[in-house]
C-alpha positions in Angstrom: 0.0 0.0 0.0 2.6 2.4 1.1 4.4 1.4 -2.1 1.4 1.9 -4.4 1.0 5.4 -3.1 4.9 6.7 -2.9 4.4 5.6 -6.7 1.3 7.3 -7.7 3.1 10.4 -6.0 6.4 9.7 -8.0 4.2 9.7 -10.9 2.3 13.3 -10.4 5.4 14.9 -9.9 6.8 13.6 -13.1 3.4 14.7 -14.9 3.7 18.1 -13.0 7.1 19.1 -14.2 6.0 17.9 -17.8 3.5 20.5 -17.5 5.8 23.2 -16.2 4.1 23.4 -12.7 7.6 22.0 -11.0 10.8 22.5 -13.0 12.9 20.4 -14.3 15.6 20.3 -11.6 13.1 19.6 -9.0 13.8 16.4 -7.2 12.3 15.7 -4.0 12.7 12.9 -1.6 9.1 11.8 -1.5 8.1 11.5 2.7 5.1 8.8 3.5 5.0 8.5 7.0 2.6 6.4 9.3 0.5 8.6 11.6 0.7 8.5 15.1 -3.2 9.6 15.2 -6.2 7.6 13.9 -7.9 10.8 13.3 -4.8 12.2 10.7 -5.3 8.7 9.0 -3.3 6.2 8.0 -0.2 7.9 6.0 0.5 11.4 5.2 3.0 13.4 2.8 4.3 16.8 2.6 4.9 17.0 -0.8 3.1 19.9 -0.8 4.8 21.7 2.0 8.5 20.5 0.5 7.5 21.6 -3.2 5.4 24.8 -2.7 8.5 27.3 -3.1 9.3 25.3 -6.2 5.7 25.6 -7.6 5.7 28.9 -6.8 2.1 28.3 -4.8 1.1 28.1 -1.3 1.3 24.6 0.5 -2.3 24.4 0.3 -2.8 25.4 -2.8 -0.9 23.2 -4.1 -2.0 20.6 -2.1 -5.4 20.8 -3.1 -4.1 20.1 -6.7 -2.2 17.1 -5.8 -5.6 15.7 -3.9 -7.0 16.4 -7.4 -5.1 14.5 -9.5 -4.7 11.7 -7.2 -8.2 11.4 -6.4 -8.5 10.9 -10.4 -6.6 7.9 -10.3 -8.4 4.4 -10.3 -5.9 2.1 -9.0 -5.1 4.6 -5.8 -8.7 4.6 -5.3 -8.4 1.0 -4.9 -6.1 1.6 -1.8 -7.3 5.0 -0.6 -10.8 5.5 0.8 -10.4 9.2 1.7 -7.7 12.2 1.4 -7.6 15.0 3.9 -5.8 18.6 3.7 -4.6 19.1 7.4 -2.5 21.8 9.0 -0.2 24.2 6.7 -0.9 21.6 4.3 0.3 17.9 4.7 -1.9 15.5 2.9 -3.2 12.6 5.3 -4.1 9.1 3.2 -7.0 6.6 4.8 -6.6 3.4 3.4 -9.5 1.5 2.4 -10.8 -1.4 4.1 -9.8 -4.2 1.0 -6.3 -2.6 0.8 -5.9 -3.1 4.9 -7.4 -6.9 4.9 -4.9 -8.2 1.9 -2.3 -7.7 3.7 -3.4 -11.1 5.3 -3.6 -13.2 2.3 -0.6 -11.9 1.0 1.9 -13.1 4.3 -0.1 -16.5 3.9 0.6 -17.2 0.4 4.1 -15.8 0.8 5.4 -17.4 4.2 8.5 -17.4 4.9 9.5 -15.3 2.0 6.8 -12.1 3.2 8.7 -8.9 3.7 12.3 -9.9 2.5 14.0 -7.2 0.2 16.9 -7.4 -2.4 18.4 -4.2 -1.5 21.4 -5.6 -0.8 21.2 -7.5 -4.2 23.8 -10.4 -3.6 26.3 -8.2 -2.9 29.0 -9.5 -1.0 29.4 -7.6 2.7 31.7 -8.7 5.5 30.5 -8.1 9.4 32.9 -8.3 11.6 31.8 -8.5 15.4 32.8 -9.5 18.8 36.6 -9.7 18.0 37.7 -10.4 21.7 41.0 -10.7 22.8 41.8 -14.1 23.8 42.5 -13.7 27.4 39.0 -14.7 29.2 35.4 -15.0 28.7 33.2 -13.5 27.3 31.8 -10.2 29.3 28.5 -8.7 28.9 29.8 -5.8 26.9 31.6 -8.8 23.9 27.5 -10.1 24.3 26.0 -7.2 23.5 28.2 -7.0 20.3 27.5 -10.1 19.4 23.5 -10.0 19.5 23.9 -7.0 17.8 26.5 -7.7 15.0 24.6 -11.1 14.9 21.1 -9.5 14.8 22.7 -7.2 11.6 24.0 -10.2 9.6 20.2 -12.0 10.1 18.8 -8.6 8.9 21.3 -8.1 6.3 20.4 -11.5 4.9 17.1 -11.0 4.7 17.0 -8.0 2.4 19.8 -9.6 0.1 22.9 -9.2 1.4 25.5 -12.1 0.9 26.8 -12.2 4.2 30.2 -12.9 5.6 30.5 -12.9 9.5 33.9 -12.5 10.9 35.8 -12.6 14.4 39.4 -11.0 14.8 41.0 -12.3 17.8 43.7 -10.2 18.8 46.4 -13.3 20.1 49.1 -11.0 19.9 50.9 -8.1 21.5 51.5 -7.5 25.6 48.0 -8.8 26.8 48.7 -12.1 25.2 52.2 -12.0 27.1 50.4 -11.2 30.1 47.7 -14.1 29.9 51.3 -16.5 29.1 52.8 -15.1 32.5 49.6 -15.4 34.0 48.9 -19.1 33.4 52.5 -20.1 34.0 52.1 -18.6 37.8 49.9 -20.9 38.3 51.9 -23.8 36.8 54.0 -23.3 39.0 51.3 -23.0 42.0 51.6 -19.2 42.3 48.5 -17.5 43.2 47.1 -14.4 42.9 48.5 -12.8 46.0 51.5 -14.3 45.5 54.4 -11.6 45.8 56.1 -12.6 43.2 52.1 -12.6 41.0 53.0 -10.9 37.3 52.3 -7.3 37.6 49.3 -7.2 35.4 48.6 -10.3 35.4 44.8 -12.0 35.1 43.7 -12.8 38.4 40.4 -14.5 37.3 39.3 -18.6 38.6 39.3 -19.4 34.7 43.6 -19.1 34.1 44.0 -21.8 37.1 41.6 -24.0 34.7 43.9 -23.0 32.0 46.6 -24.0 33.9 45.5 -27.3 35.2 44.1 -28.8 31.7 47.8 -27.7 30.0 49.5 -29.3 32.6 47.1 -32.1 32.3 48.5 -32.7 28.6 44.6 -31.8 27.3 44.4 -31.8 24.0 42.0 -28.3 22.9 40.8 -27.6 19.2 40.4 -24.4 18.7 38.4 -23.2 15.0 41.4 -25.1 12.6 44.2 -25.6 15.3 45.0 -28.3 17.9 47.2 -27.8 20.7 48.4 -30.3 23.7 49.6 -29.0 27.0 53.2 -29.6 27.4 53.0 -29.9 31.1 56.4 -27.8 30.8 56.4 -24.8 33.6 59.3 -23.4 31.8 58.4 -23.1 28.2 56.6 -19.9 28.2 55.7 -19.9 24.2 54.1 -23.3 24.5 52.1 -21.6 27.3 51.3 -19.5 25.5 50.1 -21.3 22.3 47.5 -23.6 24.6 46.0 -20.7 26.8 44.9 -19.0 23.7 43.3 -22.0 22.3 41.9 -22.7 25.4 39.9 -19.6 25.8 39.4 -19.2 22.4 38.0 -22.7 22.3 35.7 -21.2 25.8 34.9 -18.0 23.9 33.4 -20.2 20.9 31.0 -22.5 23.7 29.9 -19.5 24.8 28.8 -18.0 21.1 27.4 -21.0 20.2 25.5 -20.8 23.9 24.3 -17.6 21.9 23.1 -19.0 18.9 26.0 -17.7 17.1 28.1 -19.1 14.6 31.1 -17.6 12.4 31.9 -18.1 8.6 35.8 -16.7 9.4 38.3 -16.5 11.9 41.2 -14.4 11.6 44.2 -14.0 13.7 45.8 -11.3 14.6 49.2 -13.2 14.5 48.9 -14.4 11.0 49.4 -10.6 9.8 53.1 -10.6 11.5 53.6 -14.2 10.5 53.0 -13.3 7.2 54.8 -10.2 6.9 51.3 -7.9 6.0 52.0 -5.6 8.5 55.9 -4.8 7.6 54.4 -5.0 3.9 51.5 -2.2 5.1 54.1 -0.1 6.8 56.8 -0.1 4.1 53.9 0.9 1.9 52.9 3.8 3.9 56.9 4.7 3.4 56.5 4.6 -0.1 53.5 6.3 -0.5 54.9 9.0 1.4 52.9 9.9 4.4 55.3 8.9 6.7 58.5 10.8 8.7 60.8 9.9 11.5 60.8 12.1 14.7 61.9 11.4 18.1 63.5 8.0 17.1 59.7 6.4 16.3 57.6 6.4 12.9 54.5 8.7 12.5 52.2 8.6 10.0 50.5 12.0 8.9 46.6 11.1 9.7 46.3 15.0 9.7 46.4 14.8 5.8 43.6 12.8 6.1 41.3 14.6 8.4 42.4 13.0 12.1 43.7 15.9 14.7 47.0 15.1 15.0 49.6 12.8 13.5 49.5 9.3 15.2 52.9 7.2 15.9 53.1 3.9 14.2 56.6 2.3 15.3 57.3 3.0 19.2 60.9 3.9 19.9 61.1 0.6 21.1 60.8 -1.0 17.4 57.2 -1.9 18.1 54.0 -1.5 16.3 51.3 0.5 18.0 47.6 -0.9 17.8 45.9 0.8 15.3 48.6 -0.6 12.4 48.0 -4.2 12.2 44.0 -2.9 12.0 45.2 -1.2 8.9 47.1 -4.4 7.4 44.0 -6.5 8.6 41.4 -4.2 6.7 43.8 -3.8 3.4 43.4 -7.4 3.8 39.4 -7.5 3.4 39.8 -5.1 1.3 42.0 -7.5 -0.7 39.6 -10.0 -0.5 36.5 -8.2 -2.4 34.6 -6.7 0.6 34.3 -3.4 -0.8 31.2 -3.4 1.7 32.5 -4.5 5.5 30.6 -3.1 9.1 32.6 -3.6 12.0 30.5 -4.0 15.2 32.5 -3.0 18.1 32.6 -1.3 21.4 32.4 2.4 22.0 35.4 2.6 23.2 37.2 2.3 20.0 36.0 5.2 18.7 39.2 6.6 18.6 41.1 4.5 16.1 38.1 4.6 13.1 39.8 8.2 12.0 43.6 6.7 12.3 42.4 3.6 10.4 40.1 4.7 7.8 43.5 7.4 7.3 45.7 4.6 7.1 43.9 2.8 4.3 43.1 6.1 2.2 47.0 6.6 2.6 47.8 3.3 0.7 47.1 4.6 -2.5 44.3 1.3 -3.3 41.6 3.6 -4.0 40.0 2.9 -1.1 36.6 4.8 -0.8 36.6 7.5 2.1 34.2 6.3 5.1 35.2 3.2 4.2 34.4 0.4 6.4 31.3 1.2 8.3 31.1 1.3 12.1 28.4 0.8 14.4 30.1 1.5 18.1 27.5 0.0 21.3 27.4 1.5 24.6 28.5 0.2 27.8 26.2 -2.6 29.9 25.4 -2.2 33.4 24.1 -5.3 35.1 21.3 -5.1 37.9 20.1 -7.0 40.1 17.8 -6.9 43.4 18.4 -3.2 42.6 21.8 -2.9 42.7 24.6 -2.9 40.7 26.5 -6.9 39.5 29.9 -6.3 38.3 31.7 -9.4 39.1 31.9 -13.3 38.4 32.5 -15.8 40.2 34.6 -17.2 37.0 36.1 -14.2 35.6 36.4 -12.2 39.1 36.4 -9.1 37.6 33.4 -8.7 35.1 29.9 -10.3 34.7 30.2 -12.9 31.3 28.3 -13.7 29.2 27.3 -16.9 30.5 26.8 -15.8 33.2 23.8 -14.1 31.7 22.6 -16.7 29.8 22.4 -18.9 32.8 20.6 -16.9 34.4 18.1 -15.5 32.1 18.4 -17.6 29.0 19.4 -17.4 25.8 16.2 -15.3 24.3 16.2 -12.8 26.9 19.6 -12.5 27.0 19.5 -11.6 23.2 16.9 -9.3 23.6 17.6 -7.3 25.7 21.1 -6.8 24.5 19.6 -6.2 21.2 16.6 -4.0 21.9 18.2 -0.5 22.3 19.8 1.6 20.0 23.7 0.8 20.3 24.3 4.4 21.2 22.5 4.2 24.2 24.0 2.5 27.2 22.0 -0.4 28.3 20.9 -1.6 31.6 20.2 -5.1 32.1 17.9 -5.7 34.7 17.9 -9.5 35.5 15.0 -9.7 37.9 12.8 -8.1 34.6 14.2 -10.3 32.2 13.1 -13.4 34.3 10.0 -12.6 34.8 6.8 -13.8 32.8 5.0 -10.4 33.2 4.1 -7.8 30.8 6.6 -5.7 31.0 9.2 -8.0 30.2 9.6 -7.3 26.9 11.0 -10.5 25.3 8.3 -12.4 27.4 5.4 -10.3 26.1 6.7 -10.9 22.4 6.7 -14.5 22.7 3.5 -14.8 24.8 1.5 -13.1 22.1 2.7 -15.3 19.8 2.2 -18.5 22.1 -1.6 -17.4 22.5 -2.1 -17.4 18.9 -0.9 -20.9 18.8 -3.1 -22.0 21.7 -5.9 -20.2 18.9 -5.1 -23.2 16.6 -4.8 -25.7 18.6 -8.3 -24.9 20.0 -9.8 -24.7 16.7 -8.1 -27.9 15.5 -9.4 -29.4 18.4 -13.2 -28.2 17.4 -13.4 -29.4 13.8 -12.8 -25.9 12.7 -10.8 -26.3 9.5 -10.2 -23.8 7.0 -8.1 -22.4 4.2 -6.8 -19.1 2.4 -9.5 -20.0 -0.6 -12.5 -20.0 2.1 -10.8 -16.9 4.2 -10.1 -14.3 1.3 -13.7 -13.4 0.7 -14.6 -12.8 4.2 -11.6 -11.0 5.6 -14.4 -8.0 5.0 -15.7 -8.6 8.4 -12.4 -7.9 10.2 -13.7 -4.4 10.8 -13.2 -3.8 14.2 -10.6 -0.9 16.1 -8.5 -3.7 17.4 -8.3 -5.6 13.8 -7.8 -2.6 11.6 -5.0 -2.1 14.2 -3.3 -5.3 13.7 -3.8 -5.2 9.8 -1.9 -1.6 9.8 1.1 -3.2 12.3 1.8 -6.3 9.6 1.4 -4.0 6.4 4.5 -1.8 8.2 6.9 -5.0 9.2 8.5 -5.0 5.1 9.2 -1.4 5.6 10.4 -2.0 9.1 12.6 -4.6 7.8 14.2 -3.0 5.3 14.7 0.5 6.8 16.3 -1.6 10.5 19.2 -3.5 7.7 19.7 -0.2 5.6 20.1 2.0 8.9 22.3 -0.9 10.9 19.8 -0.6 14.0 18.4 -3.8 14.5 16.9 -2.4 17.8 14.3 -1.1 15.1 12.7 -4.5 14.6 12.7 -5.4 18.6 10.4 -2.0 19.0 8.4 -3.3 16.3 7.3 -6.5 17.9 6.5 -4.9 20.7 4.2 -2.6 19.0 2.9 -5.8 17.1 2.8 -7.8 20.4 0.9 -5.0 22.1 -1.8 -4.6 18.8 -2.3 -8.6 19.4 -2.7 -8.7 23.1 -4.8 -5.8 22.5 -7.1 -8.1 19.8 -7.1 -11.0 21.5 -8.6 -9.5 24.8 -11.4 -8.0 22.9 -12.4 -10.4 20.3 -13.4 -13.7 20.8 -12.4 -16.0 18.5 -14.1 -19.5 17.8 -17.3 -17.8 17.4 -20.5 -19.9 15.6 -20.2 -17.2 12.9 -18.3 -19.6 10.0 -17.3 -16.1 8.2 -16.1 -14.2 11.4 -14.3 -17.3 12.6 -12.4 -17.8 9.5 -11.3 -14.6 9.0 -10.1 -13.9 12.4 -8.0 -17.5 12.2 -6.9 -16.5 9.0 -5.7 -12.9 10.7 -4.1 -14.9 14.0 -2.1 -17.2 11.2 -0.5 -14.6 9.6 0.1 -12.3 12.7 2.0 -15.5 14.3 4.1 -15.9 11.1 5.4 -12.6 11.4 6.0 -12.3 15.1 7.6 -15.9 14.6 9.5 -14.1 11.4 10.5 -11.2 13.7 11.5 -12.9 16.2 13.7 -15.1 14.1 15.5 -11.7 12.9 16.6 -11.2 16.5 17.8 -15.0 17.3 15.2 -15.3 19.3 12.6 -18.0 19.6 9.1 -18.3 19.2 7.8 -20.7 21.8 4.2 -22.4 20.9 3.4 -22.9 24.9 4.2 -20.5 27.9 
């Protein structure tokens, strides 16, 4: 419907500038927005408003004519029962009763396939999300990247993406030492207190785990690497080798805990072990954005719009962070990604300018802005009221599975997902446990669950229909609460495809609680398995299609859709 109309609209302003009313050069970005008031209707435009100084007429002058000429069109009267002039001149659309009911018939014969897109048009793009270091769980702040970064690839997907998801573990450079140090303390039966205890050493339950299974000989496979414990207290570099495939291996239970999976993993490591960072740093030489001050190696980010120059090689001969980020996205790059979204924390904010400088200074005609970030806020934990900020496991942080023992893996994925990522985010557990209303996650899939109890009742009567005997009376679904519902599934396309395009899938979460709330709403006022054969069909017909897309919605956000609560 909205479609049909931004179309029709398209189509008078073409006819308009034909006839010298707009000129030529006038190119508007046509607006068709859903009302928040029943009384303004259903949709409304200011076309008027945005092309009245181009017309050279007032807004509702003009308006007036576009009501005109689009009240003269058949197939919008189809769609459109009424037009209204409101305000300085906006133009409020009331959609016609057969236009609102075919919605339903058109997510039944559809399925699976209703509101999916092609933006993306099997183009490859490469996500990249979560990328922990390798030195402990999980936290809740590495969860709430992945729900989102996984929540983007699932919406990506749908609108015709072809999606790569990708985790960078960082296994190399001082932390990684650190975590070596760490673990061989308590080889050696050195505990935390311990005078002697590495300086910053990880102090967390999980490293004397470590620590036991590599002096155990375990065996760990880690994504395409095995490593056995050498039982050797001495030989730091075999230490070191098993701890990081230990907790990567722990880091990967975790995500699959999550209901996430990877297509890559890419180590940090392999960039030095194959010589791409020298070969990204003597390129920088040779493109010439690069001088020597101080005894260290800057490279002039300045030239490329960053505040101040940014050291690469330390005085010491080694490479600061942000470089091997530069090798690893010339790598991508490399690799045909000219579309790649990295999902990370807020807190690397600071190296998108050096990195995205880095890459324009190669010289591989790199687009500007290129990749795409979307940065999340900070997580604070609550519980009982107060404030949870450590583990028993890690000590230090809450995990992730922590949360998903706790709550589960749905509301643990909801809620992490369900705000905008530039907001910060407090996770309440007591909420997300309880089977009330204003849990979200809960309300979501117990308005789906009711509409399965809907069909299991009417199975259980004898009451069988199908889309055939359901089409001709969807007529009858005339009441506040089903014009309501009808209006909530027409918008979940659009939903759909503006939460991929904008990278927010906190955009579909609100949605299904809007849809959830128009269903609750329905179901407490309508009764359902009424003797009226018509009514009764049409309303089944209307709770089958609602299900499929909460259960559609859902399935966008990793999260289930449960038949019994």
């Amino acid at each position: 419907m909205k479609d049909l109309i931004l179309a029709q609209l398209q189509q008078l302003v073409e006819a308009l500038q034909a006839e010298g009313v707009f000129p030529a050069d006038f190119s508007p970005t046509l607006q068709l927005d859903n009302t928040k008031d029943k009384a303004h209707g259903d949709l409304a435009t200011n076309l008027a408003l945005a092309g009245a100084k181009a017309a050279g007429q007032k807004p509702r002058d003009l308006a007036n004519l576009l009501v005109a000429r689009l009240q003269a069109q058949p197939e919008l009267g189809k769609a459109v029962s009424k037009m209204e002039i409101a305000g300085p001149g906006f133009i409020n659309f009331f959609l016609a009763q057969d236009a609102l009911s075919a919605i339903v018939p058109r997510i039944l014969n559809e399925g699976a396939q209703f509101g999916l897109g092609q933006q993306g048009q099997g183009q490859k793009v490469q996500v990249e999300f979560v990328s922990a270091n390798p030195t402990g769980p999980l936290h809740i702040g590495h969860g709430r990247g992945a729900a989102i970064g996984d929540c983007l690839c699932r919406l990506l997907e749908a609108t015709g993406w072809d999606v790569t998801r990708e985790f960078y573990y960082n296994d190399a450079g001082a932390q990684i030492n650190n975590l070596a140090l760490s673990v061989q303390a308590r080889v050696k039966g050195l505990g935390p207190d311990d005078p002697s205890w590495p300086a910053d050493g990880y102090r967390g339950a999980y490293i004397q785990d470590v620590a036991v299974a590599y002096l155990a000989k375990e065996t760990i496979t880690a994504d395409d690497q095995q490593v056995t414990g050498a039982a050797d207290p001495e030989d730091l570099d075999a230490i070191r080798r098993f701890a990081v495939a230990f907790l990567r291996r722990e880091q990967d239970l975790d995500l699959q805990a999550f209901g996430v999976q990877f297509d890559r993993y890419f180590l940090e490591s392999s960039l030095y072990a194959e010589g791409r960072v020298e070969e990204t740093v003597q390129r920088l030489i040779q493109q010439g954005y690069t001088y020597e001050e101080g005894g260290a190696l800057w490279l002039r980010t300045t030239d490329f719009g960053d505040d101040k120059d940014r050291v690469m090689r330390k005085t010491d001969g080694g490479y600061t962070y942000f470089v091997p980020d530069v090798a690893y996205h010339l790598n991508k790059w490399q690799r045909g990604f000219t579309k790649v979204i990295n999902e990370q924390g807020a807190d690397h904010h600071s190296t998108i300018t050096r990195v995205r400088a880095g890459l324009q200074a190669l010289g591989e005609n790199i687009p500007q802005g290129w990749p795409d970030y979307v940065l999340h806020q900070m997580v604070t934990v609550m519980r009982s009221g107060e404030e949870v900020k450590i583990s028993k496991r890690a000590g230090s942080y809450v995990t992730l599975r922590d949360l998903i023992d706790e709550v589960g893996c749905d509301a643990t994925r909801f809620f992490l997902a369900a705000r905008a990522a530039t907001s910060q985010l407090t996770f309440d557990i007591d909420l997300a446990r309880s089977q009330s209303n204003e849990n979200p996650v809960y309300y979501i899939q117990y308005a789906h669950a009711r509409l399965c109890s809907v069909a299991r009742q009417a199975e259980d009567k004898g009451y069988r229909w199908s889309l055939a005997e359901a089409e001709p009376v969807l007529e009858t679904l005339v009441s506040e609460q089903e014009q309501q519902l009808l209006k909530w599934l027409a918008r979940f396309p659009e939903t759909l495809a503006r939460a991929a395009t904008e990278l927010e899938p906190h955009q579909m979460a609100q949605y299904l609680r809007d849809l959830a709330a128009a269903t609750h709403s329905w179901y407490n006022a309508q009764q359902f398995l009424v003797e009226d054969a018509a009514v009764r069909t049409a309303r089944l017909a209307l709770a089958a299609a609602t299900r499929q897309v909460l259960a559609q919605g859902l399935g966008l956000l990793g999260v289930s859709a449960p038949e019994q609560m």
